[in-house]
N, C-alpha and C positions, 0 to 999 in steps of 0.2 A: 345422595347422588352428587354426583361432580360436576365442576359447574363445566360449560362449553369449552374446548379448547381454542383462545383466542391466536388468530393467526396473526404475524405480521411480517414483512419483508426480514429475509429472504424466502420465509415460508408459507405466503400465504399468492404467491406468484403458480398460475394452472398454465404448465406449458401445452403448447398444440400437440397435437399427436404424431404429426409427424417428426416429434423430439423423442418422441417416447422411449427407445433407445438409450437416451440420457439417464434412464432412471436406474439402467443398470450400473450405473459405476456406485460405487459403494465408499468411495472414500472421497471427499470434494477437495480436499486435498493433491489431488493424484497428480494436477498438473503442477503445484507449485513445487509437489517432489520431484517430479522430472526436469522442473527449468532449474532449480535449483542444484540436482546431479551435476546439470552439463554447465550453468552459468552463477551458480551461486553463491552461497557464503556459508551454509552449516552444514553439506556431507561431503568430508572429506575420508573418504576410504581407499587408504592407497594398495588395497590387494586388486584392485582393478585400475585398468590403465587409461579409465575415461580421470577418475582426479588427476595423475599425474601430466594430461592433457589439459585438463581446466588449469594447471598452477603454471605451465608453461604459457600456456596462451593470457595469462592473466601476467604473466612479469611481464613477457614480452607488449602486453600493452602499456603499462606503467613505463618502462623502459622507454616504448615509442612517444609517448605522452612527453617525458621529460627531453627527449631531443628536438622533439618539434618543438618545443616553449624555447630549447639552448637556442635553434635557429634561427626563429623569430623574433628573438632579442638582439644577438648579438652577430647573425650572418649573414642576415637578409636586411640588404637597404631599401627602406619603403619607396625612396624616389625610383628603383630601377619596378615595382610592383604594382599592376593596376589599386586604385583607393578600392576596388569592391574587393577582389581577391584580399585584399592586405589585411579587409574589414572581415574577411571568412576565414582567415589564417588566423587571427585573434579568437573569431566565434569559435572557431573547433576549440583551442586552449581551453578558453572558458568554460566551454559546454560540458568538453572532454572531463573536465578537471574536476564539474558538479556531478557529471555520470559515475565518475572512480570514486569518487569520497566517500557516499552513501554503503559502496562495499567494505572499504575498511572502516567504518566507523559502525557494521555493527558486525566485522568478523569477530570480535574478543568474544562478544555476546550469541555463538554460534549454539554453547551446547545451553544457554538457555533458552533460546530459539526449539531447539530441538526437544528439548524436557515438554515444552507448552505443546510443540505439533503433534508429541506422542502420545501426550492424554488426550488431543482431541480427537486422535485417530481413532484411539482407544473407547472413546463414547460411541463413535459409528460402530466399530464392530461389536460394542457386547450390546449395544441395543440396535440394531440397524432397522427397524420396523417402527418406532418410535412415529408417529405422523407427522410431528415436525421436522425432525430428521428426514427421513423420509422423502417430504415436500421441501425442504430446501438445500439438499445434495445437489441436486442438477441444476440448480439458480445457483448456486454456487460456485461451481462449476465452468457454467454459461457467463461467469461474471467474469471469471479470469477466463477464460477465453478471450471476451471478448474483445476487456480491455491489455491483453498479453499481443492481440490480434492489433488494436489499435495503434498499442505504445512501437511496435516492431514495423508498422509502416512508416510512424512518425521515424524512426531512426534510416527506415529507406529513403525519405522524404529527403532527411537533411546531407545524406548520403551524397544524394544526385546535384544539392544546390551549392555544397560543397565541394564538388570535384573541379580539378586543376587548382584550388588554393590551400595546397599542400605545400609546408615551409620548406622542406628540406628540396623540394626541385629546385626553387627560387636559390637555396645556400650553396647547391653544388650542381651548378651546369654542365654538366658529363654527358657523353653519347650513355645512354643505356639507364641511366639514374632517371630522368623522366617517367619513362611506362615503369616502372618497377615500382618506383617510389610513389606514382600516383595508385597504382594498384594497392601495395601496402594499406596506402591515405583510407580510400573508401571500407578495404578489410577493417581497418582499425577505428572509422568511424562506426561501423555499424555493430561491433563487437561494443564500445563502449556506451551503445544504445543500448542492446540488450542487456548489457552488465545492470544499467539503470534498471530495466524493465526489470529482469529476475528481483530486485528486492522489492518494487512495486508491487510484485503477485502475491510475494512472501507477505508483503503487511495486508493486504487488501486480503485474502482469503485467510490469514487471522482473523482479524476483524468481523469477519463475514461470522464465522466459525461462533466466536464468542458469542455473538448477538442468539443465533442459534441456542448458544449454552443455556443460554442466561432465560429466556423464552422456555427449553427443555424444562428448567427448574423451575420456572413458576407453573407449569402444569403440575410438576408433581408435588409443589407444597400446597397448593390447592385439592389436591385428591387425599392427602396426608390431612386435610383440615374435615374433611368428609369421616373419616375414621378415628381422628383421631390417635393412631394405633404409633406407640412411643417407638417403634424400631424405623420406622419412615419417618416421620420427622426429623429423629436424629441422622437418619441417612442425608436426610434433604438438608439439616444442619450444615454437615462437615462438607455435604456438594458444594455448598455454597461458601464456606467458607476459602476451599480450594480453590472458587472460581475465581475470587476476588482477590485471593493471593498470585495467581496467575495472570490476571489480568493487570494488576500490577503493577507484577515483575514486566511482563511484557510493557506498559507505560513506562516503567523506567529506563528499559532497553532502546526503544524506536523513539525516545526523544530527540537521538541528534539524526536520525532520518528523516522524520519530519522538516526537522530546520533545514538540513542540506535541499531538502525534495522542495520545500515550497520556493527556495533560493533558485533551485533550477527552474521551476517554471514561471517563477515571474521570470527567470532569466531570458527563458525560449518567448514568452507574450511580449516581453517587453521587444527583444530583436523581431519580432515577426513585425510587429508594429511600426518598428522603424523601416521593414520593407516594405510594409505595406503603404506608408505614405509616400515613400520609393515610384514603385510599383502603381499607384494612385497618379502619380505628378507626372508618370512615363507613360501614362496609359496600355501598361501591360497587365491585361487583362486575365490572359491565361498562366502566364506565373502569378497573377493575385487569384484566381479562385485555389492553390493549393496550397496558398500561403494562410489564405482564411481556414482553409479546412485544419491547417496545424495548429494554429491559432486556435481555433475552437475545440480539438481534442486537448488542446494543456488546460484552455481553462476548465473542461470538463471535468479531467482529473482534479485541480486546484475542490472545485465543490465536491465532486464524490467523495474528499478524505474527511474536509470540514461534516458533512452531513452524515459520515458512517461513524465518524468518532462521537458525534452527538446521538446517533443511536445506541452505539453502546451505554455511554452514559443513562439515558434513558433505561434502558432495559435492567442496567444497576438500580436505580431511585424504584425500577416499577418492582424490582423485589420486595422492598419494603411496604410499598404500597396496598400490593395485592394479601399481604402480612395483617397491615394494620385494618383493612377491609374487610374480611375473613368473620369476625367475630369469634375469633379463638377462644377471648375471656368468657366467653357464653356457655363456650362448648369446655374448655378445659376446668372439669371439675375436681376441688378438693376433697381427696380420701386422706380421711388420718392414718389409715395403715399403708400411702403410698405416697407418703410426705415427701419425700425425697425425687418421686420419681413426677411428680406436679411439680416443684421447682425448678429440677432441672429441665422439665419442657418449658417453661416460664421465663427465664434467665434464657434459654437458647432462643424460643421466637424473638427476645426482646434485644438480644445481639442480631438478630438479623437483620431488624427493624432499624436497630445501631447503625451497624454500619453499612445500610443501603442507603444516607445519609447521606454520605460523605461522597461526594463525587473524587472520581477515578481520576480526571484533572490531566488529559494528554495536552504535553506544550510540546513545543517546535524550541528546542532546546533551554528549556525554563525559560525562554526569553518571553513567554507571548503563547496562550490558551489557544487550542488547534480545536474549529468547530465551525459553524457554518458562518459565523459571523466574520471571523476573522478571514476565511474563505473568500467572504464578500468585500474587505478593507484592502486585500490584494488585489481583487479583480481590481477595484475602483483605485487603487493605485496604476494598476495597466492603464486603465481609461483615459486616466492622467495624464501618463507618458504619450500617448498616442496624442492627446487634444494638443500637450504642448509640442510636439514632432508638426504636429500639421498646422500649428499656428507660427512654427517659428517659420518654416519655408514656404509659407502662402506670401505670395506676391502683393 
């Protein structure tokens, strides 16, 4: 008999009933393929005329990006600019400039992107009843919703505290350049919000996905130890081999997303903090309770990447584990007339064993180990910034 199937996030989460609805989507994927059609980085099909739409609206932002920085360099005199506006015309550059990277630094890596989404699509549909599958399709789901739902208010958020410190009104004071150019301003910031968000979803419901895999496979090398039976093992072999090859390739791809991604949000905690001590010394109350709430969804994300990447890992090391737990050597017995076919299960659990070893090893562009700790050396770098913002302007 087989031993219990051991749950763990994202699949051991019991939605209310009134989700239940949720259960029907069959692919957890579905949202990151749809934000990604209209905002992403790996489906470009130009027989439809929604890409050809995404590549115009994606120069045209790149485009606007680089003339607002021309104008804020060299058109706009900070003496004729209020200091906060002049301080928000700088924020959007910056902001701008962290939201647009992360898209092209991982467009080259699109059709590997896409090779990874297709096998894992591919596991929902040829098992889609699987109990872990099953149980963490809709937490899956629920997860990019929720944080897709989050990250798109934060880009409304910055939308509204951004508006009027738009460089190019300040460059060119014309009847009609105003409303037009401010219009533009807010289109262009909250495109390049979402632009961020679309690859946020794309890595988070990976990630999500894997942990799933990796879970799916230790059930069934566990029911494969029950029988012993050499054509599942070897199945669960090359699964496994596949998974780790995939997982990766994908670690070697979302390295410089990582670094861009954690760079933007200390970037957004760090500025929220210096409004907030702002905001603190002006006693404006009600621009600070929305400035905390942004605040507290960046560091949000800051921990959910650190502690989903150490899941994964995890769920690598527990391959091995559940491997060397098993008592295989009890159970795998030598036949001299099956000499061959006892090694080669022997040498395969003991590659598995191998390389559930070796950690996956996601960094924030080689520079520096992406995990819950380092998670926490950011925050506490934010905390920093803020103790010393409100220690330099305390009276």
């Amino acid at each position: 008999m087989s031993n219990p199937t051991r749950c763990s996030f994202p699949s051991n989460i019991v939605l209310p009933r009134w989700l239940a609805f949720i259960n029907q989507i069959q692919n957890p994927l579905a949202l990151q393929k749809t934000v990604d059609r209209c905002l992403g980085f790996i489906v470009w099909d130009f027989d439809t005329k929604l890409s050809y739409a995404k590549l115009i609206f994606v120069v045209i932002m790149y485009i606007y990006l680089v003339v607002c920085c021309v104008c804020a360099l060299f058109l706009v005199n900070p003496a004729d600019v209020h200091p906060d506006y002049y301080l928000k015309m700088w924020f959007f550059i910056g902001a701008g400039a962290s939201c647009s990277l992360p898209w092209i630094a991982l467009l080259p890596a699109r059709r590997h992107f896409a090779t990874i989404h297709e096998f894992l699509t591919d596991q929902y549909r040829l098992d889609p009843y699987h109990p872990l599958r099953y149980r963490s399709r809709p937490v899956i789901f629920l997860c990019s919703v929720f944080f897709f739902s989050i990250n798109t208010s934060i880009s409304v958020f910055w939308c509204i505290l951004l508006q009027g410190s738009c460089p190019i009104t300040f460059a060119f004071r014309y009847p009609g350049v105003e409303p037009a150019s401010s219009l533009v301003y807010l289109v262009e910031c909250f495109h390049l919000g979402m632009t961020a968000n679309g690859t946020m979803v794309t890595t988070l419901t990976t990630l999500l996905s894997f942990i799933v895999e990796f879970d799916v496979l230790g059930v069934e090398l566990r029911e494969s130890f029950s029988t012993m039976d050499v054509d599942v093992i070897r199945r669960s072999v090359e699964r496994h081999q596949q998974l780790l090859e995939l997982v990766n390739l994908f670690r070697a791809k979302i390295k410089p997303y990582f670094l861009i991604a954690m760079g933007l949000y200390l970037f957004l905690v760090t500025f929220s903090c210096f409004l907030l001590v702002v905001q603190l010394r002006e006693g404006d109350f009600q621009a600070l309770r929305f400035n905390v709430f942004n605040a507290a969804i960046s560091i949000v994300t800051i921990i959910m990447f650190g502690v989903i990447c150490d899941m994964v890992e995890d769920r690598v090391r527990r391959i091995g584990d559940q491997v060397y737990e098993s008592e295989w050597p009890l159970k795998l017995v030598y036949d001299q007339g099956r000499g061959d076919v006892y090694r080669l299960q022997k040498s395969s659990l003991m590659m598995v064993i191998a390389r559930s070893q070796k950690k996956v090893g996601f960094t924030c562009g080689d520079i520096y180990q992406m995990s819950t700790i380092t998670s926490m050396q950011v925050l506490k770098l934010c905390y920093t910034a803020f103790t010393m913002l409100w220690n330099a302007t305390n009276e």
